[in-house]
Every structure is written in structure tokens, then in C-alpha cells.
N, C-alpha and C positions, 0 to 999 in steps of 0.2 A: 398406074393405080387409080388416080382421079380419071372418072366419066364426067363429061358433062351434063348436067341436070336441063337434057332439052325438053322435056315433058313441060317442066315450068318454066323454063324459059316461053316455051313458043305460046303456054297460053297465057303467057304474061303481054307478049308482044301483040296476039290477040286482042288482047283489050288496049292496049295500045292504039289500035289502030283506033277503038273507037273515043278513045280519049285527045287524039288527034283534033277530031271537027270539034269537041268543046272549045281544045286550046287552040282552035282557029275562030271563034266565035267571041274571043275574048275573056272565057269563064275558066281557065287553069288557076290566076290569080284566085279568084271565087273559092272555087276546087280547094285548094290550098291553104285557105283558112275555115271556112265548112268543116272539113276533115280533120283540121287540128295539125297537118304539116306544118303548116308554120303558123306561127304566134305561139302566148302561152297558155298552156293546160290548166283547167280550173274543174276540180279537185284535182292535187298532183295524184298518180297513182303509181309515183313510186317515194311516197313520200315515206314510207313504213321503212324505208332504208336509212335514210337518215335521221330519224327517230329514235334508232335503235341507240343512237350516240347521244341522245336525253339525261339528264339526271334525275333520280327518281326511284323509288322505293325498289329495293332487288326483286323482289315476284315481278313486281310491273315493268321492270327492264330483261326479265328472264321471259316472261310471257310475249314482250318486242322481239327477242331471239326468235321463240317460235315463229311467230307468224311467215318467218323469212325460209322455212321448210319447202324441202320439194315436196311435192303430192301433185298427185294424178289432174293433166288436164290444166292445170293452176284452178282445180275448183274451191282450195281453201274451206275444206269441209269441217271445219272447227269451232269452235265456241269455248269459251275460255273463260271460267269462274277464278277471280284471283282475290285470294285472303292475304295478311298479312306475310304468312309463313307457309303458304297452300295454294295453289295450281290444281284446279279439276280440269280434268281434259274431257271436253263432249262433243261426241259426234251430230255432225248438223246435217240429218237425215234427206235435207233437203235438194244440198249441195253434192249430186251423182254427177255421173255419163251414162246414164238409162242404160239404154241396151248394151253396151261397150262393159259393164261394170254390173251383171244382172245378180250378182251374188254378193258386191261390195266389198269385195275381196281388196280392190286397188285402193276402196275409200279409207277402208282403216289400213292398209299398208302404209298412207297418207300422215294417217295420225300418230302410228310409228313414229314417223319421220319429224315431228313437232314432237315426239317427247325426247327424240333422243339429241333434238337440235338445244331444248329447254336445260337438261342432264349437261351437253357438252357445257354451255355457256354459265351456269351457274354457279361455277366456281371463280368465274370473272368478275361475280361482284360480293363476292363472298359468302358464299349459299352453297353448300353440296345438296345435290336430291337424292333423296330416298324414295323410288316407285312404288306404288303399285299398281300392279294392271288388275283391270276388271275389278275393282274395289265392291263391286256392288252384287257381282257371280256375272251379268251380263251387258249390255246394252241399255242407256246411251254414254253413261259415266265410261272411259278407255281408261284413265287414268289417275289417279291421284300423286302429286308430286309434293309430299312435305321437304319443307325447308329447312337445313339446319345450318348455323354460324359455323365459317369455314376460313381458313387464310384464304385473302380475294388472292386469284394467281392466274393472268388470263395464258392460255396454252396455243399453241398452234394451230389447236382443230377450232377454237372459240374465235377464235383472230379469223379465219378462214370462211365463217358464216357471212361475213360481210358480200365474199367473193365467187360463194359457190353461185354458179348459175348454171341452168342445161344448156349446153351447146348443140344449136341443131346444123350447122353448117359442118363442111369438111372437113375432116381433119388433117394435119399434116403429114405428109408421105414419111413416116420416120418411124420405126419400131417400138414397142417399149419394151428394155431388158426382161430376161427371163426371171434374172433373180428379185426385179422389182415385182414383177406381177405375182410371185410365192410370196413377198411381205405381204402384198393388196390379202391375195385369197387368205392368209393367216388372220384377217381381221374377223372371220367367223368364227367365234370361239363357242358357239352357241350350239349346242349336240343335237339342237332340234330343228339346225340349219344346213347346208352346203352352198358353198361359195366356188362355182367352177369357172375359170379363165382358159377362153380359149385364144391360144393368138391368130392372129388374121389368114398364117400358111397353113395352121390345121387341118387335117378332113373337114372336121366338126367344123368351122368356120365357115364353109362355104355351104354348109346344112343349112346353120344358124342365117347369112345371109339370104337366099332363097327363101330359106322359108317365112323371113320377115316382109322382105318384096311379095311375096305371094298371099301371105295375110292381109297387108294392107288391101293389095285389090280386092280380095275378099270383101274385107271390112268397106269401101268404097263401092261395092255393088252391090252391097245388102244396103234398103233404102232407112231403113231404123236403125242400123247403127253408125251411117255416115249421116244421119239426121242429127243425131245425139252428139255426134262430135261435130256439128257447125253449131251446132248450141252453144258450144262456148268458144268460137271463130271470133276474133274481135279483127276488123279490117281496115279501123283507122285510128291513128291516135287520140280521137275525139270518143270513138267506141271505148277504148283504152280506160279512157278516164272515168265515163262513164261509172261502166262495171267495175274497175279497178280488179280483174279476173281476168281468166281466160288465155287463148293463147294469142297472141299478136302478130301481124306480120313483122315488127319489128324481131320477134323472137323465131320465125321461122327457119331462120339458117339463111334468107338470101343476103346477098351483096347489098349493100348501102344503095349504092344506085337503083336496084331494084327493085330494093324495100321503097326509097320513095315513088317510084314510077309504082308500085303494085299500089303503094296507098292512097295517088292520087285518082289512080283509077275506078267504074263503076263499080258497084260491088259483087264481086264474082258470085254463083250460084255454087250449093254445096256438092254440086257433080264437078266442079271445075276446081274448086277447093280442094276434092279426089286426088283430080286429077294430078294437080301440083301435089299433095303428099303422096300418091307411088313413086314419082320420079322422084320427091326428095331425100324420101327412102332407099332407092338405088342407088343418087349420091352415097348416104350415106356409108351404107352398109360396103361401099369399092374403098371408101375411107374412112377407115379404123384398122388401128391398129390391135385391136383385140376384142371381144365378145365376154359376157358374161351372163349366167345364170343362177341364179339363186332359187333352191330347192328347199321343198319339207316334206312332211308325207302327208298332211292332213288341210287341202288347199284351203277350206272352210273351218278351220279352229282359229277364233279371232285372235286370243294368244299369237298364236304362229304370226299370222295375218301383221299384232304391231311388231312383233320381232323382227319380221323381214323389214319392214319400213325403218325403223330403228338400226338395223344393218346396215340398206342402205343409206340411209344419212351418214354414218359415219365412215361407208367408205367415199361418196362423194366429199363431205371435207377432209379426206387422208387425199384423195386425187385433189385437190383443188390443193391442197399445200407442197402437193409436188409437180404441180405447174401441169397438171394432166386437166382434161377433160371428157366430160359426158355427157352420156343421152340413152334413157330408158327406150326401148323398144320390146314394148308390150305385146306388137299386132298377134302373134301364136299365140301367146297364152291370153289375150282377149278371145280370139277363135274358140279354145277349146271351153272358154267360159260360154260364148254363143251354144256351142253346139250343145253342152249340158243343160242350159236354160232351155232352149227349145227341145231337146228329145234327138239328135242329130248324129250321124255320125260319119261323119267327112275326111277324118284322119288326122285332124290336128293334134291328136295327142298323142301320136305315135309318131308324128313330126317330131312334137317336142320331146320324147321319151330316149326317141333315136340321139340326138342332141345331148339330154342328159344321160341316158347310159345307163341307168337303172329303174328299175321299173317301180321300185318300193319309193324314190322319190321325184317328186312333181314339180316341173320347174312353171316358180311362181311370178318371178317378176328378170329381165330381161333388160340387157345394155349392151354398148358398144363404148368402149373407148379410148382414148390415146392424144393424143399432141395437137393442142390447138392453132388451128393458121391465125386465128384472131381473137381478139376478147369478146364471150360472150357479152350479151346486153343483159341486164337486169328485166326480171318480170313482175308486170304492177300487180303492186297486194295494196287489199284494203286494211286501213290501219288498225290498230287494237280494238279502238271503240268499239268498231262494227261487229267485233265478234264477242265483247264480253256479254257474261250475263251476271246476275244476282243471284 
């Protein structure tokens, strides 16, 4: 069931070779503290983690939950107005994937995914919230979250934020029950949603795979939107810190060993960056145990848009408290997003329609998941400050 991920392996060993004459030169030592391998990080950028364990006024310890949200990319597209008893949620028009995201369909699924992380955890400091979405009829306000006094009760899915992280490495050779994956898909309760699981022996399954392997390359030889995602490529732990964003090699999915040999390395070029996500996407997609799609009818109703992110989050901390993990795979319905922005018509969307099975609904946002071989690592976020405003 696992393939080996030779794609990145060999251009990993590629630059290898050229990091070879450094470390015959006597510059690896150099290398390795330059890059941030070794020593310590100054801003930490995973500080926002253990933050969250502050004491401190409930919005401002409910607004820490947030920030620790999945969303697209780790661009961290939010901003965060916090009152005594009040949470605005604003979109931070700034923080895209350009071409990858030309409707911003993924950025507010994004924001979803921060109110429904805010909702889970504010009962843990004794705060229930009350939404509303689009308080204002549209754009940049997503949210408004009033606070009201509640028994503090921290629950499993609040306990679980600590822990949820994407895993981009393989997953373990081992099924996930059928009756468990009908709990997961029950977690849609939303009429303006579907939540479809496929398991990995399905027809559907080997649609779903394919056609993620074959988007990526897509996506990897169109030069604007494999541009747009080395935007936010962060390639050493020094970068890390930096942005305190983005995606890292540390989060990539390789092996430890790897990951440090990729990081002491020159800085790869965003065709070779490609290169390594189709082969990790092959990995991937040979290992999982199951697929996922989430549908609506209306890809661009921002509604819809935080509902599905707000889904997601809570099925990712129902899988993180049952010892499962995951990983969005967007590449199809990023496609069919390209090919609508530009005027296109390639067949992405009858990819995904074949896939989902009805034609009245649109599959919006895309996974894989199943049984972790290892503990994800954590992704740097920048801390509250940076995103509040007045």
C-alpha cells in the first residue's frame, strides 16, 4: 500500500550532492546555525501554542484558541477585534494564495475554521458563543461572536485543539471501521452541507486519488499558481521564525532525517518544490485510509463558504480525539477554481462531479485520512498581537 516517495527523495539527494562541497569546505557547522537547525529561534513561532495555557480574560484566551485554526496554506488570514464580552472576526484581505484561491473561496473556509475553533473552546473558560455570521450583510466583518457566562466545562473537542495538527506524511497501513466513518460523516448536520467518505477500496477512491496526483501537476506547471504557493514555502527554520506562516519543511510530511538534510540544504527553486509536492502527493494518496469531500451548491455564497470551514474544524478535532489524522487536498477543486477565474474548460469539474455523484452539488473543500505512523509537528503561528485590531 505505501510507495516510496522517490520524486523527493532523489531531488532531495540532488541537492545533497551540492551540499556535500559546502560540508567539505567546512561551512555545514555555518549552514546550521544560518538556517536556524540548530541553536535557538528568536521570535519563537510556535509560541502561540503555549500561550493558549495563559491566564487571562475569557475573549482573550478564547481568541488564543482561535488562532491555533487550520486555514489554507497557514496563511492566517484573520484579524481579531476582542471586547470584553465580543470577538469580531475580519478577514485580512491581504493574507491569499493569489492564483490558487482567485475567488477566496479557501480564505473564508479559513475563517470558518477560527470561529468554529473559538465556539468549541469557549465553554472551557466559561463563555458559551452566540454567532453571527456576516453581521454587517457582507465583507470584511465574517463574524461576530457575543459572549455569555456559562458553566466553564472543558470537553474533548476543546482539549483536542491543542493537538489537532495536518499530517502530511503517510499514513499507517490499517483501515478505519466502517461504522466509525458513518459517526465522522454524521458530524454534517448542516442541510446546506454533505459530508461524503470514501474508503480507500472504493471505485470513488481511486477517482479521488488520480485526480489529486494529476491536479497537483497541473497546479506545478501552471507558472502563477505554483508561484503563489512558493509564496508561502518557508525552507528553514530561520524562515519559520521569521514569518511565523507558511508552510515548512518541518511540516512537509518527510522523515526527520530529511527534514534536516532538506533544511541544511541550498534553497530549492519553486519548480523543484513542484517537484517534491506531486511525489508527496502520490505518497500520500497510496496512504490513506479513506477520502473525503465536502459539498454545497453554491461554491461562492460566503455563508456556505464559513460553514464548510466551521465543518471542517470540527471534524478535524472529532479525528484528532480519536487518535486519526489528516490532510486537506484541495488540488481538484483549486483546478476548477483556475479554470473558472481564467474562462477554461479542462474538465476539472466533471472530475470532481464524477467523484461527488450529483451534479446539484459542488465539492468544495477535499481530504484524506486515517491512522497516523507518527505525531504530527505543530505549525508556526504568529501570536494574538499580530492580528488584533482596535
Amino acid at each position: 500500500m505505501h510507495t516510496p516517495n522517490v520524486t523527493t527523495r532523489r531531488h532531495i539527494l540532488r541537492r545533497l550532492a551540492l551540499g556535500t562541497a559546502l560540508a567539505a569546505t567546512g561551512g555545514l557547522a555555518w549552514r546550521a546555525a544560518d538556517t536556524g537547525v540548530i541553536g535557538p529561534l528568536s521570535p519563537d513561532p510556535w509560541q502561540a501554542w503555549a500561550e493558549l495555557e495563559l491566564p487571562g480574560p475569557p475573549a482573550l484566551r478564547i481568541a488564543r484558541a482561535g488562532i491555533l485554526s487550520a486555514n489554507a496554506h497557514n496563511t492566517q488570514p484573520w484579524r481579531l477585534r476582542v471586547e470584553d464580552e465580543a470577538i469580531d472576526v475580519l478577514v485580512d484581505e491581504s493574507r491569499n494564495i493569489g492564483d490558487f484561491d482567485p475567488f477566496r473561496r479557501e480564505q473564508w473556509q479559513s475563517l470558518g475554521c477560527l470561529i468554529e475553533t473559538m465556539a468549541v473552546f469557549a465553554p472551557e473558560v466559561g463563555r458559551q458563543a452566540s454567532i453571527t455570521l456576516l453581521p454587517d450583510g457582507t465583507g470584511p466583518r465574517a463574524a461576530r461572536l457575543a459572549l455569555m457566562p456559562a458553566p466553564a466545562a472543558a470537553s474533548d473537542l476543546s482539549r483536542a485543539i491543542r493537538h489537532r495538527h495536518t499530517e502530511r506524511a503517510p499514513f499507517a497501513d490499517k483501515a478505519v471501521a466502517p461504522e466509525q466513518l458513518a459517526a465522522l460523516a454524521a458530524l454534517a448536520d448542516d442541510p446546506a452541507l454533505r459530508l461524503t467518505l470514501i474508503p480507500a477500496d472504493a471505485p470513488a477512491a481511486g477517482l479521488f486519488a488520480r485526480g489529486s496526483v494529476e491536479a497537483t501537476r497541473a497546479i506545478v506547471a501552471d507558472p502563477d499558481m505554483n508561484g503563489a504557493s512558493h509564496h508561502w514555502m518557508r525552507n528553514s527554520p530561520r524562515a519559520v521564525a521569521r514569518h511565523r506562516d507558511g508552510i515548512s519543511v518541518a511540516t512537509a510530511g518527510l522523515s526527520p532525517v530529511m527534514t534536516t538534510i532538506a533544511q541544511l540544504l541550498p534553497e530549492p527553486s519553486p519548480e523543484m518544490i513542484g517537484d517534491y509536492w506531486v511525489g508527496g502527493t502520490e505518497q500520500a494518496v497510496a496512504a490513506s485510509a479513506a477520502f473525503g469531500l465536502i459539498q454545497v451548491r453554491d461554491l461562492d455564497d460566503r455563508r456556505g463558504q464559513l460553514a464548510v470551514g466551521r465543518l471542517w474544524q470540527r471534524l478535524h478535532l472529532t479525528l484528532t480525539v480519536a487518535g486519526l489524522a489528516a490532510q486537506p487536498l484541495n488540488q481538484m477543486a483549486e483546478m476548477v477554481d483556475r479554470d473558472r477565474a481564467t474562462k477554461q474548460s479542462r474538465g476539472w469539474a466533471e472530475k470532481l462531479g464524477a467523484i461527488g455523484g450529483d451534479p446539484a452539488w459542488h465539492p468544495t473543500f477535499l481530504f484524506r485520512l486515517g491512522h497516523p505512523a507518527r505525531t504530527a509537528p505543530a505549525s508556526a503561528r504568529r501570536p494574538l498581537e499580530m492580528v488584533l485590531v482596535t
